[in-house]
N, C-alpha and C positions, 0 to 999 in steps of 0.2 A: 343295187345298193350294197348287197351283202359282197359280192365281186368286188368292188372299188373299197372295202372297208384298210385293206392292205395301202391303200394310193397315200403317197406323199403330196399333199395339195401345197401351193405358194400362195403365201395371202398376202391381199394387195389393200390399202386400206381404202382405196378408194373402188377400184370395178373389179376386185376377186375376196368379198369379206362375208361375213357371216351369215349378210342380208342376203347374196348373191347365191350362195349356196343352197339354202331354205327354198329360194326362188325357184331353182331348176329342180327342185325334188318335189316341188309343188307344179309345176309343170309336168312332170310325169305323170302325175295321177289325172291332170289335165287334159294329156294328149295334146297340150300345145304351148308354146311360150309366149306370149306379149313382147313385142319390140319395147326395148328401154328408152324411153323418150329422153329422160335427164341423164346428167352427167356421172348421179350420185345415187347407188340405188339403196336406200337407206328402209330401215326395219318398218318403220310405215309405210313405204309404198309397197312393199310386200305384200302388207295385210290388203291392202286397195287395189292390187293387180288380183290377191285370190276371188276378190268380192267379184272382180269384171266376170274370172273364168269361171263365176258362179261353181266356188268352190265352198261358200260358207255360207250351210243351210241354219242355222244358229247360232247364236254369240250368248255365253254364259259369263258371266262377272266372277271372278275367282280374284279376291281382293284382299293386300292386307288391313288391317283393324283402322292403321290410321288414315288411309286411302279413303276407306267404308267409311269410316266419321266423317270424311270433308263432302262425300255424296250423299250420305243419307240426311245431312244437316239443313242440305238446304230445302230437303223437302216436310221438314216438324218445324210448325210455329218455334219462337223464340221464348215463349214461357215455357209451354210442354218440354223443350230444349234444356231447359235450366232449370226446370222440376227435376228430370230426368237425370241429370249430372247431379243434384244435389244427393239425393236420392243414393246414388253410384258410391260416390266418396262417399260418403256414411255407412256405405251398406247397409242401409235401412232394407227392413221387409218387405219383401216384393209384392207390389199392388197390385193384382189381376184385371183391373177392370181400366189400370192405363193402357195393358195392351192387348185389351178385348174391344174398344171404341174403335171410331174411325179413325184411321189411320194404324188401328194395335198395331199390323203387321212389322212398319216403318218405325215404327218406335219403339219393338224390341226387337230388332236387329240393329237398330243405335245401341240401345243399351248392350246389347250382347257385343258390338265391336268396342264400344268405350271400358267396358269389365276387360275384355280382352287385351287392350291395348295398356292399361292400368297395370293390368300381372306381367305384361310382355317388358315394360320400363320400370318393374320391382317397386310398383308403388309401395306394395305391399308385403318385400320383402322375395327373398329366390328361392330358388325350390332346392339349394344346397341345406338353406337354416331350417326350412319346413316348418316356420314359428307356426303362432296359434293364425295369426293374422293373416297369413299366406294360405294356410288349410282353409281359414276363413272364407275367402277369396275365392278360392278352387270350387266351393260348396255352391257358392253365390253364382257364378259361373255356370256351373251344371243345372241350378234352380231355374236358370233364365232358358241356360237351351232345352231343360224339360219343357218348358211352359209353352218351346217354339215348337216341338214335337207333339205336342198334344193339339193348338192350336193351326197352326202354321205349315204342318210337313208336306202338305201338296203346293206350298205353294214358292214361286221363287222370282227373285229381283230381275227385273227385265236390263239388259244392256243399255239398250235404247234409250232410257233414261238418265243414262249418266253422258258423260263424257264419252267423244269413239274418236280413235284415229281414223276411221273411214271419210270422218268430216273435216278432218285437220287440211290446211292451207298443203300445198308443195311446196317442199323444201328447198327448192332453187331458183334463186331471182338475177331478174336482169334489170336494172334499174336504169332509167335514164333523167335528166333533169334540165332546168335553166336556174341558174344558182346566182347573186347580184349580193356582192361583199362592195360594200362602197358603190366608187366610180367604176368596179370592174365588173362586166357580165362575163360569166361561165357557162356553157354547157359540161353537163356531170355526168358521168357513166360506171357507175359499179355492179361488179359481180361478184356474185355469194353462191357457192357452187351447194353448201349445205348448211341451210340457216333458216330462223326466222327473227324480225325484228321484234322491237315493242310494241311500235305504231303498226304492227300488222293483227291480222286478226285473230287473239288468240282464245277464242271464246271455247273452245273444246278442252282448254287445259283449265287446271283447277285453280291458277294463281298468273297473273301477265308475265311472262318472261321472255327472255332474248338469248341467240345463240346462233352465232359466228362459227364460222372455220371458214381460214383462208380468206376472207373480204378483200377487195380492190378496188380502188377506188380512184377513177379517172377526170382530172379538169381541162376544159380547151378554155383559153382563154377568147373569148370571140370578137378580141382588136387586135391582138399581136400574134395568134393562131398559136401560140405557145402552148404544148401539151405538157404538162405533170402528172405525177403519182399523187395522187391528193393525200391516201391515208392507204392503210396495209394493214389486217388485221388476221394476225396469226388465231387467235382462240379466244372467246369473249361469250360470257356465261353473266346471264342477272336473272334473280329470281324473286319474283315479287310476288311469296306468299302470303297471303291474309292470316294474320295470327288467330287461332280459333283456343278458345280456353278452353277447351275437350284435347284436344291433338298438340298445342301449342303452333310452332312458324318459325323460321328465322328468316329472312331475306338477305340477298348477298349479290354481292357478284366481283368476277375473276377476269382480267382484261392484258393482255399480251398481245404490242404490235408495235406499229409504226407512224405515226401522224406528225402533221405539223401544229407547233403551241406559237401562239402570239404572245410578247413581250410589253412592256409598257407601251411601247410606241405603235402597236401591234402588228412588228414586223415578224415574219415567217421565220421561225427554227426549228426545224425536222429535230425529232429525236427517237430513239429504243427506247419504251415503255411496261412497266410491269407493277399493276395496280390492284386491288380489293377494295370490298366493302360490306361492312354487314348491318344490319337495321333490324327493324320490323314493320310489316303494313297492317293497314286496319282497312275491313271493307264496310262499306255502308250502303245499309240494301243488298242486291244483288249487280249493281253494276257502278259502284262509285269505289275505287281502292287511294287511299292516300298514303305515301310512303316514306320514312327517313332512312335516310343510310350514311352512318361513320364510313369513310374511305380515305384510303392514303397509296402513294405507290409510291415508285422511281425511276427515274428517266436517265438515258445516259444522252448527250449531247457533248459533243466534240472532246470526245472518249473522257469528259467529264460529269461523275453520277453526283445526281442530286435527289434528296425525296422530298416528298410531299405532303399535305393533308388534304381532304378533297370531300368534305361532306355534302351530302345532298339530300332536296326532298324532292315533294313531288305530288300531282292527284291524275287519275287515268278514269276518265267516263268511258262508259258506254252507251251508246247513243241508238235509236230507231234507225231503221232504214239501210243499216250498217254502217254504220259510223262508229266515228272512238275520237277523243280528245283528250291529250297528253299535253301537261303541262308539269316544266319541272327548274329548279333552279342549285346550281354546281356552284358550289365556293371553294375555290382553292386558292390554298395558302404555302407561299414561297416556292413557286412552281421553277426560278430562275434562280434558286439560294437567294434570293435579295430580301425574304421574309414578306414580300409583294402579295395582295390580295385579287384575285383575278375570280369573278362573278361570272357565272353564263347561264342565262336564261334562254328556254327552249318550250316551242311550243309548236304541235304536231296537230293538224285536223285530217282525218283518215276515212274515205269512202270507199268500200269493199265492193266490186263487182265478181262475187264468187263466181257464178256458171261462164265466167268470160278467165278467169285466174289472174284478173288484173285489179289493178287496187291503183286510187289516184292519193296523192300525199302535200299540203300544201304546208311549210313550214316557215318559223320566225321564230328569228335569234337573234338575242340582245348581247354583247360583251363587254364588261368595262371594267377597268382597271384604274382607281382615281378617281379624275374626272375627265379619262379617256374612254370615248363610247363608240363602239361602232355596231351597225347593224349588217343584218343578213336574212335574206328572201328565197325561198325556192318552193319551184313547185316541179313535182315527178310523179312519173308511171312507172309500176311495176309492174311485171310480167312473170309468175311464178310456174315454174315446170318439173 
């Protein structure tokens, strides 16, 4: 390593980057490399090649403050939770015997990330002004991590508990389908060389979200053998965080590509697209998230640009057994400059067969425009590697 420190390296962003690198210097210490099975060797599957070469005897959580709030939250009741933040913002006197009971441990290392995260977004002022408020602040702070040092110092948060990439889905899918717009049946074939959807299974991350690079998306029409490009997705980000009133949330998301939009008549117009959105979700329980999101973009079609409005909501279960149910409804408005209302309703039922990396998908889509309605039926296998 100290020899190649001189080398001009070429980075490629898909098979010579950052991950790839890490990869082969983790392999030295290994004594061997792993064949790359996908196309896309990405920062995750890093961590999950060193796990095979049983190269990570420990996993330690080194987390910031508002990361720590979204994991320690869900394991302190919902009163203790809002004792605990009232308490915070007040900077009332610090109770000892909240976090000497069951649970003390868990419940002040909340508090000590929420104090944290409080000084870190200047609730209380920066440390240029150094007000009375801010010293305040800093005292309260040092009060909570003595109490953890006198209490607490042998002891530490297990990984295992939160969230791991070790368990996250692979990142590259092969999708296959039979798809039925009307009178016309389709088989459907897309690939997603680094991504994961909505409807797939995102239970290791802290909030549903989705992300694209590159998508393709293929139709045969299976009467006239007619093959198309169904849809093209350059980069396509949604992020459906639960707004938490310790941490706050915003939800969003960012979409650049290619598809075909249906007209009043719902005939097919390809166009360039470039859209956003930003909202906020609310969860309920641990496995029910509901969602709104303001969005708007713009489409170029026959090198004529037009924009958009395009709000949406939405609710996403999580189910036993591995399953998930996504159901959600898009209003967009003047999609064709004609100032037209076009509605699509979407609904996703999702069974996860993890130890197999295949997932089945049965969906139903409603679109209408007026009192023009057309539906739409598919059901597909994924295949993730």
């Amino acid at each position: 390593m100290i020899e190649l420190k001189q080398t001009q390296l070429t980075y490629f962003f898909q098979n010579y980057n950052c991950a790839t690198v890490v990869d082969f210097i983790l392999s030295i210490a290994a004594s061997q490399q792993l064949p790359v099975d996908a196309l896309w060797l990405t920062p995750k599957d890093v961590i999950k090649r060193a796990k095979t070469l049983n190269l990570i005897q420990q996993s330690r959580v080194i987390a910031p403050n508002r990361w720590l709030i979204r994991a320690l939250s869900e394991q302190v009741d919902p009163v203790t939770r809002d004792a605990l933040k009232k308490d915070i913002d007040e900077q009332r006197p610090i109770r000892v015997d909240k976090f000497t009971a069951d649970g003390g441990n868990i419940n002040l290392q909340l508090a000590m990330a929420y104090q944290g995260y409080l000084i870190e977004s200047k609730q209380f002022g920066n440390a240029a002004d150094r007000s009375p408020q801010y010293e305040q602040a800093l005292q309260y702070r040092s009060q909570l991590r003595q109490l953890f040092e006198e209490k607490y110092s042998n002891t530490q948060l297990e990984a295992k508990a939160f969230k791991s990439p070790l368990d996250t889905p692979q990142d590259s899918q092969l999708e296959f389908g039979i798809l039925n717009r009307g009178k016309n049946n389709f088989l459907r074939m897309s690939f997603t060389p680094a991504s994961h959807h909505l409807e797939d299974d995102n239970r290791q991350y802290f909030g549903e979200s989705e992300l694209l690079l590159f998508e393709v998306s293929a139709l045969k029409n299976t009467a006239t053998r007619q093959l198309i490009i169904d849809r093209f997705i350059l980069y396509f980000t949604k992020s459906l965080i639960p707004y938490d009133d310790m941490s706050g949330g915003l939800s969003g998301a960012i979409r650049v590509g290619y598809e075909p939009q249906r007209n009043a008549e719902f005939k097919t117009q390809r166009a360039a697209f470039i859209s956003g959105a930003i909202g906020k979700t609310s969860r309920y329980g641990r496995d029910i998230d509901m969602f709104a999101l303001l969005g708007g973009g713009a489409s170029v079609r026959n090198r004529s640009p037009n924009f958009y409005l395009q709000p949406e909501v939405g609710i996403i279960v999580r189910e036993i057994f591995g399953m998930k149910t996504s159901a959600s409804a898009i209003l967009t408005t003047n999609l064709f400059g004609d100032h037209a209302r076009y509605v699509k309703y979407r609904f996703v039922q999702s069974k996860y067969f993890s130890k197999q990396n295949i997932s089945l998908h049965l969906v139903a889509e409603s679109e209408s425009q007026g009192r023009n309605r057309q539906h739409f039926f598919e059901t597909n296998i994924k295949y993730l590697f």
